[in-house]
N, C-alpha and C positions, 0 to 999 in steps of 0.2 A: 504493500500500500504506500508506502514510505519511497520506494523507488519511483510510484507510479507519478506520485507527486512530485517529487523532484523533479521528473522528467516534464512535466507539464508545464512547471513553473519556468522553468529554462528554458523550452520552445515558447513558451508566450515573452519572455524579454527578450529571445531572439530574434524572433519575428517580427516583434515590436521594433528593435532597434534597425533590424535589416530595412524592413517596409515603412517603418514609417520614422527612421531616422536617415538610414543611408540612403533609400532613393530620393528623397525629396533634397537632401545634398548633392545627389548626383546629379540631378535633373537642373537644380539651380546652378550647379558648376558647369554645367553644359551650355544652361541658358545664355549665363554669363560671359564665359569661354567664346562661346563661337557666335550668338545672336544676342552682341551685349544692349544693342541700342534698342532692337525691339523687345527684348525683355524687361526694360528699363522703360518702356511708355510711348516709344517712338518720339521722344521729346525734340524739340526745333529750339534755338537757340538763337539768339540777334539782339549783338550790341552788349554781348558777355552777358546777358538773362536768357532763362527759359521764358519764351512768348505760348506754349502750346506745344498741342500733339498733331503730328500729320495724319493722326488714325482720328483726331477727333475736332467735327466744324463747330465754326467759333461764327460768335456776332462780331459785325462791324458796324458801331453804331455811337454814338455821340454820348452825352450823359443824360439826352434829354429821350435817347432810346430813340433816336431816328436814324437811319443807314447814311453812314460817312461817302460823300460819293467820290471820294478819291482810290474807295477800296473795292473791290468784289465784293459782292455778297454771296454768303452761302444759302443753305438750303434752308428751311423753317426750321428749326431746333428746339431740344429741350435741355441744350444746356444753355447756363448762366453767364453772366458777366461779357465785358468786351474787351476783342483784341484787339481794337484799336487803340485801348488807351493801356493795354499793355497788363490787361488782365487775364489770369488764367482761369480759364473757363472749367464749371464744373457739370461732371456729366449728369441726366436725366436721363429720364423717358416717357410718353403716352402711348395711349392705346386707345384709340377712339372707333368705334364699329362705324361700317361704309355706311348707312343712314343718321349717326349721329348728326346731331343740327349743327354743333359745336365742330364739325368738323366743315359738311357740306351747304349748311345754313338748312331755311326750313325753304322745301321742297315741296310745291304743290302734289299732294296724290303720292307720297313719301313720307316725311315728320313734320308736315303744319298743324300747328293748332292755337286759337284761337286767343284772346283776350281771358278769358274764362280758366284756361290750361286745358282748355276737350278740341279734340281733332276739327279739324276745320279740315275746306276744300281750298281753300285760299289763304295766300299768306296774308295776313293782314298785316305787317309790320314791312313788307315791302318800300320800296324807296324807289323813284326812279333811276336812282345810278343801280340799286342794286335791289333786286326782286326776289333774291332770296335772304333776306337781312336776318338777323337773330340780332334784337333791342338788348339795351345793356340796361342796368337799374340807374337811375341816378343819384348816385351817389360817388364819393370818389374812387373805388376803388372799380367804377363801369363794369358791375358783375354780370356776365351773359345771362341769359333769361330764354330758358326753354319749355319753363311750365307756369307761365304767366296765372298770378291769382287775382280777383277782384280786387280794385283797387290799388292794386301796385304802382309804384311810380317809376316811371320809365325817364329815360333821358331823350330829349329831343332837341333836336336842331331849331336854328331862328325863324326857319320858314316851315316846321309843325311837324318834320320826316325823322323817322325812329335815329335814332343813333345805332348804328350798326358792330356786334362784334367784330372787331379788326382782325381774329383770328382764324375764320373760316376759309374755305377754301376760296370761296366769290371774290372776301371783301381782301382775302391777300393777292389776287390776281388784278382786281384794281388797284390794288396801290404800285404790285411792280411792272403797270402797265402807262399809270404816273409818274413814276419816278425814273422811268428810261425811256421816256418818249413816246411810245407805242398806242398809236390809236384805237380808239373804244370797239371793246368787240374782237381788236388781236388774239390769236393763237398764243399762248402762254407755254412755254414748258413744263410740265408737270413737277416737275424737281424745286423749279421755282415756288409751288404752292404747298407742298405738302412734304411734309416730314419723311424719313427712312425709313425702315422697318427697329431703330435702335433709336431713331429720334438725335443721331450724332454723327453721321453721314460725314466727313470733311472734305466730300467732292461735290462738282455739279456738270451735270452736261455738256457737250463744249456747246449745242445749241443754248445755253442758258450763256454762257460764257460771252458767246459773238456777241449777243443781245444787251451783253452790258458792257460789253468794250466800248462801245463808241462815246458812253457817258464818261466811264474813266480817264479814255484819252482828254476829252474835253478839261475834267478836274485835273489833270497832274500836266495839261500841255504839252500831249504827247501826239505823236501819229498814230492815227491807228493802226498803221501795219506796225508797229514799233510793239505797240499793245497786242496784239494779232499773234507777235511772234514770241510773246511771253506766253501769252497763253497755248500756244502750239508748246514751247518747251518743256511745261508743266503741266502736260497731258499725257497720261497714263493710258496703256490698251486694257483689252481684257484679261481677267483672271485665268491664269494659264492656258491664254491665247483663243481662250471659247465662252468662259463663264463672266453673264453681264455685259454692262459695256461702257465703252473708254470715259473717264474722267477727267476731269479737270482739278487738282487741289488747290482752293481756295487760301487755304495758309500759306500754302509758300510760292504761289504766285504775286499776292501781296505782298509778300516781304520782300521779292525779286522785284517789284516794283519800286518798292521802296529805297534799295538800295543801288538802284537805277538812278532815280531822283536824288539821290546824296553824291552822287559822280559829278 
């Protein structure tokens, strides 16, 4: 009985030290050894600081949380903070279902409903710029509102038209169809409107890419082919040559940009 245990007790410290001391050292001296940079965060580095990760998109945005148009923008994100002002972004995430309102807005014959919060056939919260709007409360922190109760108070514009959540997918394709020129009713890239599947994407289309070149060039007084050819440099193919497709990263074409601009 006395051997049986002994023997037990010393395969379990064994086993214990082999598996769950020596490989998680092994595997970290490997990581480190040979894939030190991506085991370490993919970290980007400029001007002797860490600015960010190349595996993870960053906001480019002022303090007043509006897009710097000197810079790319990335995708819709749920991480925090801005690289523009030299903040290291922290990662998120959402998960919103393809009818949520919060994502698509409210959708006639989909998720409308009324003043009351009961289904309606019509958005009543409509707006002429935008016909699928989702009203925010008024109050300051403009909380989205997708099950309206009696009496609730909403926020509205000077001329009587809902104020619109800015974070759906409508009212974020008008905004970056204002903010780079593009006239009412353009074709948007998808990448531009809606989040990744991790909500931390650090790339974007080179179709999203063209589309904002010409604004950048404008902001930093460049050519566009000058901009054209950054972003050509800083375009990745597919994943092992078949999965997905080619990108653009937003981090370190900015900062190529940037150090462009310091020459």
């Amino acid at each position: 009985m006395r051997r049986q245990l002994t023997t037990a007790v010393v395969m379990v410290l064994l086993v214990t030290l082999v598996c769950g001391l020596g490989y998680s050292l092994a595997l970290v001296g490997i990581g480190e050894g040979a894939f030190g940079h991506l085991a370490n965060g993919s970290l980007v580095s400029s001007g002797g600081r860490v600015v960010g990760s190349s595996l993870l998109g960053q906001r480019y945005t002022d303090a007043a949380g509006h897009p710097v148009a000197r810079y790319f923008q990335g995708r819709p994100s749920a991480a925090v903070t801005s690289a523009a002002t030299g903040g290291i972004t922290v990662g998120g995430a959402s998960n919103l279902g393809p009818s949520n309102p919060l994502l698509i807005g409210f959708v006639p014959g989909v998720n409308t409903v009324g003043l009351n919060g009961r289904p309606s056939k019509a958005n009543v919260f409509a707006t002429p710029v935008d016909p699928f709007c989702v009203p925010v409360t008024a109050t300051t922190a403009a909380t989205p509102v997708t099950r309206p109760t009696p009496g609730e108070r909403l926020a509205r514009h000077a001329d009587g038209t809902y104020v619109c959540d800015p974070n759906t997918v409508p009212e974020r394709a008008i905004a970056y169809r204002a903010e780079f020129g593009l006239p009412p009713g353009a074709s948007v890239p998808v990448d531009a409107v809606t989040a990744s599947g991790s909500g931390l994407d650090p790339d974007i289309s080179i179709a999203n890419a063209e589309l904002q070149a010409p604004a950048v060039a404008r902001a930093r007084h460049l050519s566009l082919a000058e901009v054209r050819r950054l972003v050509a440099a800083h375009t990745t193919g597919r994943s092992l040559g078949v999965l997905g497709d080619p990108g653009v990263n937003v981090l370190t074409l900015n900062l190529a940009l940037d150090r462009l601009g310091a020459h």
